[in-house]
Backbone atoms as SQL, in Angstrom:
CREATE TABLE atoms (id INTEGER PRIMARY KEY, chain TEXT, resi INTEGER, resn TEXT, atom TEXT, x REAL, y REAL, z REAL);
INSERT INTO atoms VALUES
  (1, 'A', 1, 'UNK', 'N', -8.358, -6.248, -11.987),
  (2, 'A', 1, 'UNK', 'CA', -7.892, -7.499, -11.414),
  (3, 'A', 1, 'UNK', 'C', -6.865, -7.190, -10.333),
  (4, 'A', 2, 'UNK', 'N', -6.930, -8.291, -9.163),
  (5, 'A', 2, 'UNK', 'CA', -5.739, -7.500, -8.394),
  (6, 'A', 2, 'UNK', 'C', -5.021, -8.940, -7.739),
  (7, 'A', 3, 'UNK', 'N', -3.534, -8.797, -7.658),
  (8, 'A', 3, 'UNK', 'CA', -2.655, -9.485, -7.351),
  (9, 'A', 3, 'UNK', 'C', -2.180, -9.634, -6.618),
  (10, 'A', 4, 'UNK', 'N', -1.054, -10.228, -5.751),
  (11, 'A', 4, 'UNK', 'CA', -0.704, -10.820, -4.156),
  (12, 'A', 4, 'UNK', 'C', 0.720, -9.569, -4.321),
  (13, 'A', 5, 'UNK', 'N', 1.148, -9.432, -3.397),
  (14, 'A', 5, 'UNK', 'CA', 1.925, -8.107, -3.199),
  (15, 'A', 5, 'UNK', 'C', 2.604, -9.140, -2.137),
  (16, 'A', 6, 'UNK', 'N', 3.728, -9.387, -1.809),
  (17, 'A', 6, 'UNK', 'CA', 4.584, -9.698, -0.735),
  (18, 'A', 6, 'UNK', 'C', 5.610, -8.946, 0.000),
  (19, 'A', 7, 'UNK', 'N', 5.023, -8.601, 1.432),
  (20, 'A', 7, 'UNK', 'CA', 6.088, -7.982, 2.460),
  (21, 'A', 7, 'UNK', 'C', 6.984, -8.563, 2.405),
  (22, 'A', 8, 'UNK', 'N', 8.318, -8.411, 1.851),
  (23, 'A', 8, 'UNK', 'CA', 9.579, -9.503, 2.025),
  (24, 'A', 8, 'UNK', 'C', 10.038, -9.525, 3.565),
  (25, 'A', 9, 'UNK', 'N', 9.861, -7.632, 4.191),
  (26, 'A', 9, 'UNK', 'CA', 9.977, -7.703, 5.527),
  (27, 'A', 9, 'UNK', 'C', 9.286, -8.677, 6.799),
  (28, 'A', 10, 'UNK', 'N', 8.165, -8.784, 6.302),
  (29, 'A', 10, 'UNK', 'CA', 7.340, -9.665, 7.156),
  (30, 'A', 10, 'UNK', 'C', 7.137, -11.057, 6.598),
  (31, 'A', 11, 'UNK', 'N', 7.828, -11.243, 5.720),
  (32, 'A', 11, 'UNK', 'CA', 7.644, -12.825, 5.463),
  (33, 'A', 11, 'UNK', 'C', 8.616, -13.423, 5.824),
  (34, 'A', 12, 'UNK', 'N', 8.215, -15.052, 6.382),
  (35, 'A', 12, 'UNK', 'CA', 9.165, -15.313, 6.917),
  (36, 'A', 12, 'UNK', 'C', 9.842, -16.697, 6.213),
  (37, 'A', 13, 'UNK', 'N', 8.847, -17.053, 5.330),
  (38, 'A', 13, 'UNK', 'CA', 9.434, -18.314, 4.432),
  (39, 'A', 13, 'UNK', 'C', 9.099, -19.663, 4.423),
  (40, 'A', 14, 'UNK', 'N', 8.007, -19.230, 5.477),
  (41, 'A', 14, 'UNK', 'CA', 6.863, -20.831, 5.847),
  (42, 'A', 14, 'UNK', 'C', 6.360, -21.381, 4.576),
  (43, 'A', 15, 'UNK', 'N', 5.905, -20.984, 3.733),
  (44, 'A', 15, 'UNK', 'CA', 5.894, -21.516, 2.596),
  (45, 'A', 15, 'UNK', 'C', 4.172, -22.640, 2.743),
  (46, 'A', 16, 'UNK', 'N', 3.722, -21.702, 3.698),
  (47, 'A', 16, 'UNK', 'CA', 2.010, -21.726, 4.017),
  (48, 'A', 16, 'UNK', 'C', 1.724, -21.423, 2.947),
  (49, 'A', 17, 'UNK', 'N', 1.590, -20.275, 2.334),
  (50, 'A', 17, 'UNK', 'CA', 0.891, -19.069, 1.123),
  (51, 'A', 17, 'UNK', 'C', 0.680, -20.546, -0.223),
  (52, 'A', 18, 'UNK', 'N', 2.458, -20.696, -0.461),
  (53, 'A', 18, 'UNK', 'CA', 2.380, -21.600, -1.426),
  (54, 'A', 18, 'UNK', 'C', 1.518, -22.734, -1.665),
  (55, 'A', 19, 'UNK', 'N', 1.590, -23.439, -0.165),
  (56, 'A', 19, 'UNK', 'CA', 0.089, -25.034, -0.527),
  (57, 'A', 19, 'UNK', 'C', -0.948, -24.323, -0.403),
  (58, 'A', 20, 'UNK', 'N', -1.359, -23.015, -0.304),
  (59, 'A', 20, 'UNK', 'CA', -2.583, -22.455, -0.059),
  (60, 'A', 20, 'UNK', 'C', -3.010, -22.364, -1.528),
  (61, 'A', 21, 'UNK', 'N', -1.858, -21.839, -2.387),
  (62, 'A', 21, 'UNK', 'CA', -2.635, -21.315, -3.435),
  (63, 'A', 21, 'UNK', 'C', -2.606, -22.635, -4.641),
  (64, 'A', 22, 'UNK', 'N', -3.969, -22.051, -4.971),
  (65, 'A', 22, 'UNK', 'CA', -4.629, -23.946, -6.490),
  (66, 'A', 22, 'UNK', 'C', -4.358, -23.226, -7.742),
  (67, 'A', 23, 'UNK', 'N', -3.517, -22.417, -7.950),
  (68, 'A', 23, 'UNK', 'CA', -2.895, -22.398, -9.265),
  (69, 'A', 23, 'UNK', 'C', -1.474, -22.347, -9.224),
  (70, 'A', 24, 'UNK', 'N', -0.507, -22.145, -7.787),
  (71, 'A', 24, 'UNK', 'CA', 0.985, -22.410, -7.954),
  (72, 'A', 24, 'UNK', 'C', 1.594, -21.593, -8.709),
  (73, 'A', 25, 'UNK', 'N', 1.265, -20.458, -8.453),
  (74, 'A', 25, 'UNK', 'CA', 2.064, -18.756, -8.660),
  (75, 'A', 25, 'UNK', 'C', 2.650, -18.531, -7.752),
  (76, 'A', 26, 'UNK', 'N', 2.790, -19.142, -6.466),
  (77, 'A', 26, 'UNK', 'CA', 3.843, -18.753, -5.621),
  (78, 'A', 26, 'UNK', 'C', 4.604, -19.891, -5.311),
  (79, 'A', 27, 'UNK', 'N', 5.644, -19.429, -4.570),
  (80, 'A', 27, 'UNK', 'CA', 7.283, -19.975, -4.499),
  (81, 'A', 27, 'UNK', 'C', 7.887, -19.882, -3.563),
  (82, 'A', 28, 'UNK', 'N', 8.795, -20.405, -3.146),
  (83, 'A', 28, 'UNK', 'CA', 9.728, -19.573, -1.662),
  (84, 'A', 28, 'UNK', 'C', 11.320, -19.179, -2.756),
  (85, 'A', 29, 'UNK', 'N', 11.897, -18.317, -2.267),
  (86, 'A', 29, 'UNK', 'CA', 12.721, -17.916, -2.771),
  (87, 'A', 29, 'UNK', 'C', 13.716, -16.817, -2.194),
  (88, 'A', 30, 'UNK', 'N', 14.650, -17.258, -1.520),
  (89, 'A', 30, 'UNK', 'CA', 16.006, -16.386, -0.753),
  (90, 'A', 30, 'UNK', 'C', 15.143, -16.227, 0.711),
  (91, 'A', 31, 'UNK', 'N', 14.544, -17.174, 1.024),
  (92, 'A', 31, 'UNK', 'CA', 13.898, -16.927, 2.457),
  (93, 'A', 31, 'UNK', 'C', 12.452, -16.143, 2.596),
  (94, 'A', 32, 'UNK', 'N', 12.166, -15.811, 1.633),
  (95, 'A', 32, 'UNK', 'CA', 10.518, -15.358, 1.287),
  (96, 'A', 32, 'UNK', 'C', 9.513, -15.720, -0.078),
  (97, 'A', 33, 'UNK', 'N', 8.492, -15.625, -0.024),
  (98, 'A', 33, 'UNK', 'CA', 7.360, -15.964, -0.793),
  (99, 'A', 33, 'UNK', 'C', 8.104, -15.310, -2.130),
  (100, 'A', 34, 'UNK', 'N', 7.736, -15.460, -3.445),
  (101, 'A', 34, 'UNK', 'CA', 7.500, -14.944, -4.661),
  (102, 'A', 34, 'UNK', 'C', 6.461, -14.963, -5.553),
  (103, 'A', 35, 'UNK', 'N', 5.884, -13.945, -5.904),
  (104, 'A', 35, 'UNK', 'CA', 4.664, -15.074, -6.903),
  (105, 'A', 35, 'UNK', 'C', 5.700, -15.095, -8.495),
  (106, 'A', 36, 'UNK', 'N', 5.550, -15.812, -8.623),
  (107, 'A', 36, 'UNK', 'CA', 6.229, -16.473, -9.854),
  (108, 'A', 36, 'UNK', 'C', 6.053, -16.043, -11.328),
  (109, 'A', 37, 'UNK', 'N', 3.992, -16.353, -11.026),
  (110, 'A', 37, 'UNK', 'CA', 3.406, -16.166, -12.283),
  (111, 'A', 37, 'UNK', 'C', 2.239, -15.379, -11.899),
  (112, 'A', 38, 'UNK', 'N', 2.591, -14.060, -11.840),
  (113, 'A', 38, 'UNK', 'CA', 1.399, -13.397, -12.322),
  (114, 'A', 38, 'UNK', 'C', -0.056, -13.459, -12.990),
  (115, 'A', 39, 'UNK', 'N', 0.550, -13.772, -14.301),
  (116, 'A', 39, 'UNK', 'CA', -0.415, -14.042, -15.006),
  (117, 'A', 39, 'UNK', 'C', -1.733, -15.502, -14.920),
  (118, 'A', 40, 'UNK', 'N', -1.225, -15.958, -14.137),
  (119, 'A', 40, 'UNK', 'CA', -1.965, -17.146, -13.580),
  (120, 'A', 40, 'UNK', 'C', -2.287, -17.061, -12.111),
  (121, 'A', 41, 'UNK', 'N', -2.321, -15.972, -11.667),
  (122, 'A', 41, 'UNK', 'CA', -2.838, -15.759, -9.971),
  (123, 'A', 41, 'UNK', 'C', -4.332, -15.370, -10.276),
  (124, 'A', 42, 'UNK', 'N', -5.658, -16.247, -9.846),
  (125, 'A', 42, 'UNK', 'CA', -6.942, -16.260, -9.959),
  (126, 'A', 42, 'UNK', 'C', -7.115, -14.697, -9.697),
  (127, 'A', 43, 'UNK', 'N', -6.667, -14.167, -8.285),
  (128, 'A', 43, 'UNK', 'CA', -6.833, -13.332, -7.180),
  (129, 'A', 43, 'UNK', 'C', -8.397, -14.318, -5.894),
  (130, 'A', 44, 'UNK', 'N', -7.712, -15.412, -5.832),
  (131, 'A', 44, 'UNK', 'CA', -9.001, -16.175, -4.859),
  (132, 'A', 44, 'UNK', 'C', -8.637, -15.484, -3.326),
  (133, 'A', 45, 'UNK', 'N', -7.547, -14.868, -2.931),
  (134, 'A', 45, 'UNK', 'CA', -6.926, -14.811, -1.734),
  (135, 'A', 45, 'UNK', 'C', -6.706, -15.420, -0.608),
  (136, 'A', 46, 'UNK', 'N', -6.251, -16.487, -1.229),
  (137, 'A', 46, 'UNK', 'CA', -6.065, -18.006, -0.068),
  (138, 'A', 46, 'UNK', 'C', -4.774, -17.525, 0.339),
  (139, 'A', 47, 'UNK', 'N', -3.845, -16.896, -0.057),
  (140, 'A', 47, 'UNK', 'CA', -2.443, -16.606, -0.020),
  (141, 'A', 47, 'UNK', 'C', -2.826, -15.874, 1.403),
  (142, 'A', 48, 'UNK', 'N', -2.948, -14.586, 0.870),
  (143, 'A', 48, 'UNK', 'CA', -3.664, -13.503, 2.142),
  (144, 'A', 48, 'UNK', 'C', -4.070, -13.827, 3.822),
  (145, 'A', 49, 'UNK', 'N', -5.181, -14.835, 3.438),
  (146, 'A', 49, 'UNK', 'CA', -6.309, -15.509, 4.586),
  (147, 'A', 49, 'UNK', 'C', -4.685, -16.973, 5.120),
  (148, 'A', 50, 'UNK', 'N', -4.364, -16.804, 4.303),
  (149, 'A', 50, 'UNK', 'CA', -3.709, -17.967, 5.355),
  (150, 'A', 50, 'UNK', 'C', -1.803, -17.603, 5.572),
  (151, 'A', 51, 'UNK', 'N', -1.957, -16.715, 5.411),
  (152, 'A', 51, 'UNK', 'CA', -0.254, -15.823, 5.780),
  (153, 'A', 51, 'UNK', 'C', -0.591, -15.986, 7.120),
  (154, 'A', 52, 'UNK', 'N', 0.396, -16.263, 8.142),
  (155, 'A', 52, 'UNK', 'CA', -0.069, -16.037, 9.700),
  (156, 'A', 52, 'UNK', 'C', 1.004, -14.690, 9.838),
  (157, 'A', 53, 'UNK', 'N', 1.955, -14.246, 9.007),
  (158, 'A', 53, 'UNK', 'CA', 2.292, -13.516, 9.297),
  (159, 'A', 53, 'UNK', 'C', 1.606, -12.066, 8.828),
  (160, 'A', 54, 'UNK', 'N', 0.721, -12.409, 8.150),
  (161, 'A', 54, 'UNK', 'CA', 0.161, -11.177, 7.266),
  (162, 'A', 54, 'UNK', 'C', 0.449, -9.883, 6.216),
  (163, 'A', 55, 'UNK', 'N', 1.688, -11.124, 5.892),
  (164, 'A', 55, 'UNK', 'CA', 2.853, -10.512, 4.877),
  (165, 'A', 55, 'UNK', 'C', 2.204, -10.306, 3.406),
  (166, 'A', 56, 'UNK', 'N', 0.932, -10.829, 2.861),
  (167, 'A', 56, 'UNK', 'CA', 0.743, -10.473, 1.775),
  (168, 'A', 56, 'UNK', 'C', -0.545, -9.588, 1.904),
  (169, 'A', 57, 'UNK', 'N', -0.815, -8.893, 1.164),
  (170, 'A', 57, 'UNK', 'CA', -1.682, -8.032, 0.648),
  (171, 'A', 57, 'UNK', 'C', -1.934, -7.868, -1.070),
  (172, 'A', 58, 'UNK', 'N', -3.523, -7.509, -1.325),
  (173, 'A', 58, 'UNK', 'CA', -3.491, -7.556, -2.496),
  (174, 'A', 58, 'UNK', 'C', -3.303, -5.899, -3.253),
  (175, 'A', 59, 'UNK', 'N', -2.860, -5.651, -4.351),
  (176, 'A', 59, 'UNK', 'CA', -3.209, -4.512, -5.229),
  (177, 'A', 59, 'UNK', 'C', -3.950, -4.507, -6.420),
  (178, 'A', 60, 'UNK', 'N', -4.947, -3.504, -6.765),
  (179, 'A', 60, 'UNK', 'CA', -5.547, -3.180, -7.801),
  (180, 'A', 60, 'UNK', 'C', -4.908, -3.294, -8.821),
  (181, 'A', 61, 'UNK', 'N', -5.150, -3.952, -10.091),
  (182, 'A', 61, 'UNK', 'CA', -4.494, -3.320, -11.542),
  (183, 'A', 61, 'UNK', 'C', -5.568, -3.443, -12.675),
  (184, 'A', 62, 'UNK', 'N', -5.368, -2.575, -13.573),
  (185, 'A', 62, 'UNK', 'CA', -6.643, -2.415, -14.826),
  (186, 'A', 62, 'UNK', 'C', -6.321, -3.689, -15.634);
């Protein structure tokens, strides 16, 4: 399964990612994205496809 990874460097706090994503694992928080809840991130990558900054990326996990 793999999960949203956030550049804190390249994010800028638009808080796009967040209405993107339909389960609400992410957040804004001290001026950048957070995902919140892990355990409830589909991995659909709406976060990803709609960063204009291209601050998130996903990672692999077993």
């Amino acid at each position: 399964m793999s999960r949203p990874i956030i550049n804190k460097d390249d994010c800028t706090g638009c808080g796009i990612c967040v209405d993107a994503c339909p389960t609400g694992v992410l957040d804004i928080s001290r001026d950048h994205a957070v995902v919140e809840n892990e355990d409830d991130c589909t991995a659909c990558g709406n976060c990803m496809e709609e960063c204009p900054m291209g601050a998130i990326e996903d990672i692999e996990e077993d």
